[in-house]
C-alpha positions in Angstrom: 11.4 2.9 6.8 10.3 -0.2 8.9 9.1 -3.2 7.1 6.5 -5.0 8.4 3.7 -8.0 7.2 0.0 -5.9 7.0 -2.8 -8.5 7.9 -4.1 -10.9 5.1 -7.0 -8.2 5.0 -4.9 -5.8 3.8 -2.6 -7.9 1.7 -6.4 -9.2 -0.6 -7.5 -6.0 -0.4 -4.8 -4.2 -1.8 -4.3 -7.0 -4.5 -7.9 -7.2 -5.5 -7.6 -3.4 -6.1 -4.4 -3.2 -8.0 -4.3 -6.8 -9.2 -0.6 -7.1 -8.6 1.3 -10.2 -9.3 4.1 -9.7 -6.2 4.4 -7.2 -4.0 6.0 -5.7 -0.8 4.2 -3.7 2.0 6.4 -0.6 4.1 4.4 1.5 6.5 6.3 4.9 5.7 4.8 6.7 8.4 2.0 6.6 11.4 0.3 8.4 14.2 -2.4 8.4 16.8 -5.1 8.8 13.7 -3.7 7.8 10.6 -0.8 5.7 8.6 0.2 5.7 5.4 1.0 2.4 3.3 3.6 2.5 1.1 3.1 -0.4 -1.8 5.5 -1.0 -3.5 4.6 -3.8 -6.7 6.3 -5.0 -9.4 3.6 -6.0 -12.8 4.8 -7.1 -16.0 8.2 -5.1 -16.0 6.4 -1.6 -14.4 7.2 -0.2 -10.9 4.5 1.3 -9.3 4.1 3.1 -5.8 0.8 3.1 -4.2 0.2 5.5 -1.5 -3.1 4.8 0.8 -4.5 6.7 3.3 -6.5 4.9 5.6 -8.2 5.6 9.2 -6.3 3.0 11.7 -9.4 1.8 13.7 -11.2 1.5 9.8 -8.6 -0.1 8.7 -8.9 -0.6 4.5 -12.8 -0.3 4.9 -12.7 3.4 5.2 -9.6 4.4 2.1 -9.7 8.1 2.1 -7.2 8.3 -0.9 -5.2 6.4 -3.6 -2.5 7.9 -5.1 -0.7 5.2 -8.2 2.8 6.8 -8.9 4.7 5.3 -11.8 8.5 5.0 -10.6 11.7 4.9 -12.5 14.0 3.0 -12.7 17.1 3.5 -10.5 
């Protein structure tokens, strides 16, 4: 997985939404229509996985899907 910094669109966005405290963006995948976010966030002790699906030229404007994960500890 590549890391890479998403606009400061994305970045409010995405905090607005999940009202996280810190947090670290990885595209996990992309193509010609769509990519998928990977967010990973850390909030008062829980790890949580954020998957959005987004159209690229819509950017966060047009979300087609949020999917929160709780993740465990490794």
């Amino acid at each position: 997985m590549q890391k890479t910094k998403l606009p400061q669109s994305y970045r409010q966005i995405l905090e607005k939404y999940c009202q996280i405290i810190a947090c670290r963006f990885i595209i996990v995948h992309k193509n010609i229509f769509n990519f998928i976010i990977g967010y990973k966030a850390e909030k008062m002790g829980s790890h949580f996985l954020i998957i959005m699906t987004a159209n690229r030229n819509q950017a966060c404007k047009n979300i087609k899907n949020t999917e929160i994960k709780k993740q465990t500890r490794r």
